[in-house]
C-alpha positions, 0 to 999 in steps of 0.5 A, a space after each residue: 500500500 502506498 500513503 499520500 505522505 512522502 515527506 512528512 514535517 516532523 515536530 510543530 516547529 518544521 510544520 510552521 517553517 514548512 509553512 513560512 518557506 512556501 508563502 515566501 513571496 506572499 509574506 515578503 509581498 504582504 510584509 513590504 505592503 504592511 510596512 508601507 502602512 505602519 509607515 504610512 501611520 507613523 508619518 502622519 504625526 511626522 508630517 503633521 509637526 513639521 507642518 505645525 513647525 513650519 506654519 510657526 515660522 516667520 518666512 512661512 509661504 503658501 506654496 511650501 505649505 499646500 507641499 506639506 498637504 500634499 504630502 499628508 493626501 499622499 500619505 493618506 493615500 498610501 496607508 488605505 491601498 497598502 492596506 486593502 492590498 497587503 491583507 488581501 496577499 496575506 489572508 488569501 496565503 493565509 486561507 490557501 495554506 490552511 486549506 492545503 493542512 486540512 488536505 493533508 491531516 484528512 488525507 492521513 485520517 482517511 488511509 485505509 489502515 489507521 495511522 498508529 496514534 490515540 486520536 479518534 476520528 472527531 479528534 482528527 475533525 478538529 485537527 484538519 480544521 480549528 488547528 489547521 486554521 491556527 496553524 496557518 495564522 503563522 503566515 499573517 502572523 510574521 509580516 504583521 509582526 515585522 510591519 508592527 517592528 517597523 513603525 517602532 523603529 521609524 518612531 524611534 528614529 524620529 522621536 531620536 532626531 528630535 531628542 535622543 532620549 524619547 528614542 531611546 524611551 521607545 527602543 527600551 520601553 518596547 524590550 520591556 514589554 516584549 520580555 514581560 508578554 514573552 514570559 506569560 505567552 508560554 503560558 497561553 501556550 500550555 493552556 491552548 494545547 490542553 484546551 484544544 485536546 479537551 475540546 477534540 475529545 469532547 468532538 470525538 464522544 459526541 461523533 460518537 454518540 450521534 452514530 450510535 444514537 439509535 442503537 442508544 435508545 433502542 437498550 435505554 443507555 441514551 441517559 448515561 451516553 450523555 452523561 459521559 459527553 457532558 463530563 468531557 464536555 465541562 472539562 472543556 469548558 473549565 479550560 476554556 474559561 482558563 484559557 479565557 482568563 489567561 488571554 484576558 490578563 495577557 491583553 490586559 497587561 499588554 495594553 496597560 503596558 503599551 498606555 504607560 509607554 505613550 503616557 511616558 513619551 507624551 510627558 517627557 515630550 512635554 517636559 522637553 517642551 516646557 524645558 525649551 529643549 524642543 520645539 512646538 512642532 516635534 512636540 506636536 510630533 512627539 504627542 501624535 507618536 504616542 497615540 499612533 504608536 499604540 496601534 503598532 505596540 497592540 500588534 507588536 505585543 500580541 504576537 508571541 501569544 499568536 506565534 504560542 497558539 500557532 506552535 500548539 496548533 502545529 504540534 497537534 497537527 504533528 501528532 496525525 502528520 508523523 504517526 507512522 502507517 499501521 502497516 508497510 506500503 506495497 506497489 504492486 498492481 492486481 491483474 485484471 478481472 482475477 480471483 480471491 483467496 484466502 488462505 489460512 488466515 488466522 485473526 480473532 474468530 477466524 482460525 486457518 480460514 481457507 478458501 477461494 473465489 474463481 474468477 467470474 464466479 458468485 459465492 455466497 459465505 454463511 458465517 453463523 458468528 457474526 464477529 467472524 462475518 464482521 472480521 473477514 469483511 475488514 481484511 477484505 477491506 484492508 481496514 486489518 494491516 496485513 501484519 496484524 493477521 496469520 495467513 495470506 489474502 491473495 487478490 489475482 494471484 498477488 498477497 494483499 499485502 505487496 499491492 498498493 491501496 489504489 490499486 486494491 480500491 480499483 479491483 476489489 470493493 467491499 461494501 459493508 452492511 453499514 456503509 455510510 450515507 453522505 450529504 448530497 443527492 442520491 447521485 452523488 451517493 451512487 457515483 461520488 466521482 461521477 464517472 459510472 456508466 453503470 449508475 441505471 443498472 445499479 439502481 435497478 439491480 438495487 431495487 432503489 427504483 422506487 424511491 428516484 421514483 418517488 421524488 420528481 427530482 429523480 436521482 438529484 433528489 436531495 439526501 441528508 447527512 447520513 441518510 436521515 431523510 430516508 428509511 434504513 432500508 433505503 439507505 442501505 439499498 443506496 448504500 449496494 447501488 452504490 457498490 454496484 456502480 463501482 463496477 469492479 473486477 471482485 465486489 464483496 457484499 457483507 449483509 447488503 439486505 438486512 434491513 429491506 424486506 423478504 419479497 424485495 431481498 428476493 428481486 434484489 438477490 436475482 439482480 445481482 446475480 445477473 449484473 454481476 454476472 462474468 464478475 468475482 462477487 463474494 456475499 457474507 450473508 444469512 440471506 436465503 434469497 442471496 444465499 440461492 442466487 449464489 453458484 455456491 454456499 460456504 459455511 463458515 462455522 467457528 472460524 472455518 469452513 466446514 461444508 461447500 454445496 449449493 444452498 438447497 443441498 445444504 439444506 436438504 442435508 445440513 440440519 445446523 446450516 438449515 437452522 441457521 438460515 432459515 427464516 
């Protein structure tokens, strides 16, 4: 089998320069943009004093002063279309490499055999989403945080033209602040990671619960199922509050810290003024500066918690991406149209379980231990590693294990008895990649043909999620349309009928039969009808097979199978 990972990123910090090294040039775009705007708003109390500074002078003159407007209208301008431009470069890089991280995280939570990592699938739901999206943040978060360092530094500067000390104010005050925020951001950190584990949890058990909902009501433990998912998700909550509360008193320091910067400039400014030791107009300079520079020092101070959270996100997001295979890819292609043994296959119930489908024939497998049904249906499936079992699957003549899953997928089929049912129309359902030519005689041969016809919309009827709009029995007959549309070489059937009635189970047991005709077919079933229609019967009892015959020799002869299927 072969993964989609070639070149897995190894811990978080690889996942964020991976991401920073491919939007280089958004980033350095976005940065160049995000500068000339932090610029652009620093300038303006510049200009605004020199302005000021010149009107006081004695040999003033209109046309130097209609210059110095022009100069503001520039500046205005260039803040508004810097900005417009440099958040659109970045939030598309932004939102691009976010998508390409969800990609990857599904693409590693949908490989056949699961990655061998604790995370359930609502867990791994929350990692190719909420993380995926924090992680990507990184790419904002870097040009924003260099722009943010610009517009310190052209203060400074100018605040040190006019006078060395109100420069040297911003340059020290800024390292404090910086030192006193990159302390509590570990903090933030840590709490962000256990919140994000506690809520992947609490996704996790309510994934769960909402599948097995039915059966939960069915036997009256509905009550301690939610009792269990509002345990995990209060423990969520309290995190969540404590990652509030550490959040609230990071951005409160932040901003008391950044107000008592720009009250220390404007007063020293101040004093410098009232001292003589500046003019009115670097004054008027100085007090636009400590206003203006609070944009900036938000930005500036609140990116370490930005950079802490995006870690977080990307370690999680390593904890999928790094996650070994179960199991050692293969590259090996089936031949064509070919046959289906197992041989010797040792694996929970299953002991020595040995048999063989020639090519084009119908077989139908009576398993008295559903377990048994169950677990040969999930090698087939390949959702058992290969190494996890004794015994060898060989699909045309190849072990399972040598072939790539692409190649597994396109010649061998199995549909489970409870294949799931996706939000869309029932076309999409049937031909999900919407290249079957086969999607009218798999509806037919499915019996689904009533419920297209029930609705004037056809096959673009439209389904909800998992089915909820239909009834078992039409989900499940979906479910077998869509398994006979795939149309491939070797299709295996686990209990395709059991929710659908006798007279129906009956017309659809003779429309496989004739539809997969010339073709491997493999039914794990109980079903008299399916077991008829099949070329021949193998009973599986106590994890091996124990008599071969046809369905009506083996019940004029074998009163345990007769007892077993007969309805």
């Amino acid at each position: 089998m072969t993964t989609l990972d070639t070149q897995r990123p190894r811990p978080g910090s690889d996942i964020l320069r991976t991401a920073l090294r491919r939007n280089l040039g958004a980033m350095a775009g976005g940065t160049v943009l995000m500068g000339l705007y932090q610029a652009g708003e620093t300038a303006f109390p510049i200009a605004l004093g020199l302005i000021v500074e010149h009107t006081l002078r004695e040999n003033r003159s209109l046309a130097s002063l209609a210059v110095a407007i022009g100069a503001l209208a520039v500046i205005i301008t260039t803040v508004s279309l810097s900005w417009r431009f440099g958040m659109r470069i970045l939030q598309k890089a932004n939102t691009t490499e976010a998508h390409r991280w969800r990609v990857r995280v599904a693409a590693c939570g949908l490989q056949p055999v699961a990655r061998d990592v604790d995370l359930k699938s609502g867990e791994v739901l929350t990692i190719a989403t909420e993380d995926a999206d924090q992680t990507a943040d990184i790419v904002e978060v870097v040009p924003m945080l260099i722009s943010s360092l610009v517009a310190i530094v052209v203060a400074a500067v100018a605040l040190g033209l006019a006078d060395f000390r109100l420069g040297l104010l911003v340059i020290v005050g800024t390292v404090a602040i910086l030192s006193v925020l990159s302390v509590m951001s570990k903090r933030i950190g840590s709490s962000t990671r256990e919140q994000q584990a506690r809520v992947a949890r609490a996704g996790a058990k309510v994934a769960d619960l909402i599948t097995g909902l039915r059966p939960l009501h069915g036997f009256g433990g509905n009550h301690a199922a939610f009792g269990s998912y509002r345990k995990v998700s209060t423990e969520a909550k309290h995190q969540a509050i404590t990652v509030a509360k550490v959040n609230g008193v990071y951005a409160g320091t932040a901003l008391a810290l950044n107000a008592v910067l720009a009250a220390a400039v404007t007063l020293t400014a101040g004093w410098l003024a009232f001292t003589r030791q500046i003019n009115i107009g670097e004054l008027v300079m100085a007090v636009g500066l400590a206003q203006f520079i609070m944009e900036p020092l938000k930005l500036f101070s609140e990116m370490p918690k930005y950079v802490m959270v995006a870690r977080a996100s990307a370690e999680r997001m390593a904890l999928v991406l790094n996650a070994p295979p179960v199991t050692a890819p293969g590259a090996e292609q089936p031949a064509a149209g070919g046959d289906l043994e197992v041989d010797c296959v040792r694996h929970g119930p299953l002991r020595d379980l040995k048999f063989r489908v020639p090519a084009g024939e119908f077989v139908a497998i009576a398993a008295y231990q559903p377990r048994a049904a169950a677990d040969l249906a999930a090698i087939l499936a390949v959702n058992v590693p290969p190494d996890a079992y004794e015994g060898v699957v060989r699909v045309s003549g190849r072990d399972l294990a040598d072939l790539s899953i692409e190649s597994v997928r396109a010649h061998l089929l199995v549909n489970p008895y409870d294949g799931e049912i996706f939000a869309g129309t029932l076309r999409s359902n049937i031909d999900p990649s919407g290249t079957s030519g086969t999607v009218p005689e798999a509806v037919e041969a499915s019996m689904l043909t009533d419920v297209v016809a029930l609705h004037r919309e056809g096959l673009d009827y439209a389904v909800r999620d998992r089915g909820a709009n239909l009834s078992g029995g039409q989900r499940q007959r979906l479910s077998l349309a869509r398994a006979l549309a795939a149309d491939t070489d070797v299709l295996v059937l686990h209990d395709p009928t059991t929710a659908v009635d006798a007279v129906t189970e009956q017309l659809i047991a003779r429309n496989i039969a004739k539809l997969r005709k010339g073709r491997t077919t493999l039914v794990i079933t109980s079903s008299p009808a399916l077991l008829d229609a099949a070329d021949r019967v193998l009973v599986l009892d106590d994890g091996v097979i124990t008599a071969e015959d046809t369905h009506r020799n083996l019940l004029a002869s074998d009163e345990a199978y007769c007892s077993a299927v007969a309805r």
